[in-house]
Structure formats: structure tokens, C-alpha cells
Residue, then its C-alpha position, 0 to 999 in steps of 0.5 A: x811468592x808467598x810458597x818460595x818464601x814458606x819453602x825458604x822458612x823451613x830449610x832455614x829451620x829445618x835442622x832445630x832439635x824439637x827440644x831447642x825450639x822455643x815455646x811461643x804464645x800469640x795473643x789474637x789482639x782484636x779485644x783486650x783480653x790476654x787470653x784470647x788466641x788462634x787454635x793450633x789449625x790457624x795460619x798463626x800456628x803455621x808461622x809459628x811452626x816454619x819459623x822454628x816456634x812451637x805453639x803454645x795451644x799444642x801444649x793446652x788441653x785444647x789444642x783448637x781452643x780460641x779462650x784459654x785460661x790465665x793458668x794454662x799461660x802461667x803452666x806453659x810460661x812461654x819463651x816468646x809472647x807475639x801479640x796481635x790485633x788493634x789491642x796490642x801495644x796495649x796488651x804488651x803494656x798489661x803483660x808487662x805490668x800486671x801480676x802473674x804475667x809481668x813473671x812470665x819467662x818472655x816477660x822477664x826475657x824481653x821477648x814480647x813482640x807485637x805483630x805489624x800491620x800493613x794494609x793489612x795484618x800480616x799474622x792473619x791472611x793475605x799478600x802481606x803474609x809474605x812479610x809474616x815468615x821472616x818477622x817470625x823468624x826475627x823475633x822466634x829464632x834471631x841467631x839464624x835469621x842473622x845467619x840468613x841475612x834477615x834484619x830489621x834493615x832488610x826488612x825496611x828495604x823489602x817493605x819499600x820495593x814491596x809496595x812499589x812494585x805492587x800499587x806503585x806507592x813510594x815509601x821513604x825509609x822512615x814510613x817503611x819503618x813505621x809500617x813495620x813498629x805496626x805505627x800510624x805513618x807519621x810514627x804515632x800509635x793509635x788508640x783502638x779506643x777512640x773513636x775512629x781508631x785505626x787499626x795499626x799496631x805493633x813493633x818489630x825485632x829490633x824495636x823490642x816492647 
């Protein structure tokens, strides 16, 4: 399932120019540091790539690098910010108010994005990395996921058959849409501060930060 779905990706994304590819920067989110990321040898370089992204590590001078500095972002000003982890409605709130990286090129774009979360998260591994490629490809290159007949609405729908095919749970329509904002299932975000804090967070193509 998960390979149909990759070898589906890449013939969506196949005939994109390296030079029309969008720069893009994934905050890991399982602390509150903006500078925190994946090496370009991660499952979230690999999304990135098949969703037509290059990946802002491939431009740094340590490609595999976990910690990057401030200046290295601000050199590469990304076009597209994803953000991860249980931190990060938090770290789109810091990226949007804090000097320097509110002037950032996917800032002032509105093109942050934070990542869902399921059972588990969908950027990092498991089942759910199945939804990952199209939630890239909504928020890397929209145009042609429209094109191919990838919304906000199929994506909701597909949650609910997912679910229901693989552990029998029905979702309505809202909850499978909460899922996909990376919301608690009454709509509410979580707090990875608090104590007891869920590890939800994130909002999807259409419900843009």
C-alpha cells in the first residue's frame, strides 16, 4: 500500500524542473527549538523529495546534521516550512512572531505548515506514512495535487475509510478532520507543556498557520 502510494508520488512529481522545486525546512518539533531537524538520510528528506521539495539540509554544510544554526535557515530562506512533533503549534506561533524568522520567505508566504498526527505521527514512521506523501504533496506542490484529485475533502474521507478498514473505528467527518489539523478529537489543541500533555499537533492544507 505504502509503495503504490510512493510510485504514485513520484509520477505526479516526476517532470518538475530542479529549478521550479521549492525549498523546504522540517522542524523536528519534539522540543521547542526551531533549530532542531532530520539529516537529508531521514524518512522526512525522502517525503520531501517525492513530493517535489528539496530539502533544506541538502543545501547546509551538514547535510546529516540534526542541529542547525539560525543563520544557515536565514541563508537558505526556505519556501516552505513543515513543522513537526508535539511542539509545534508552538514553534508556527515563534516562527510567525519572532524577529528573523517572522521574514523568512514561507513566513511572509503563509506556507508553514504543521504535520498531523494519528495514532501515530504520520512524518516519521509507520502505517500512517501512507497519508504523509499526499499531506506533503498539498502543502509542497498544491497546483498539482489539485490536478490529481488530492484535497483537504479527499483526505478527510480517506482518513475515515482508513481507520474503518484497519481497527474497525468509526470516525464522523469532523473528528477525521480534527485528526488531519493534528487536533485532540473534541477540535482542542494540546498543550506538550502540561502535565499529561498529548502528543497531538498540527493542521493540514487548507487549514494553513
Amino acid at each position: 500500500m505504502i509503495r503504490n502510494r510512493q510510485t504514485a508520488t513520484e509520477a505526479i512529481t516526476a517532470n518538475i524542473p530542479e529549478e521550479e522545486k521549492p525549498v523546504v525546512y522540517y522542524i523536528a518539533g519534539q522540543s521547542d527549538s526551531l533549530t532542531t531537524t532530520m539529516g537529508c538520510n531521514s524518512i522526512c528528506a525522502d517525503w520531501t523529495r517525492l513530493a517535489g521539495g528539496i530539502y533544506a539540509q541538502s543545501l547546509m554544510e551538514d547535510p546529516n546534521a540534526t542541529e542547525v544554526t539560525a543563520e544557515e535557515i536565514f541563508a537558505v530562506d526556505p519556501d516552505v516550512i513543515i513543522v513537526g512533533g508535539t511542539y509545534q503549534h508552538k514553534l508556527v506561533e515563534e516562527l510567525q512572531t519572532t524577529e528573523g524568522w517572522r521574514d523568512l520567505k514561507a513566513v511572509q508566504n503563509g506556507r508553514v505548515y504543521t504535520n498531523p498526527y494519528g495514532a501515530f505521527a504520520w512524518d516519521r514512521f509507520g502505517l500512517e506514512s501512507y497519508f504523509q506523501m499526499d499531506y506533503a504533496l498539498l502543502c509542497i506542490q498544491p497546483e498539482l495535487a489539485q490536478e490529481a484529485g488530492i484535497s483537504r475533502e479527499s483526505m478527510v474521507q480517506e482518513i475515515i475509510d482508513f481507520y474503518h478498514l484497519m481497527n474497525g473505528t468509526e470516525l464522523s467527518y469532523e473528528q477525521a478532520g480534527y485528526m488531519l489539523d493534528g487536533l485532540e478529537p473534541d477540535g482542542s489543541m494540546s498543550d506538550p507543556d502540561a502535565a499529561g500533555g498529548a502528543s497531538q499537533g498540527g493542521q493540514s492544507q487548507g487549514g494553513q498557520s
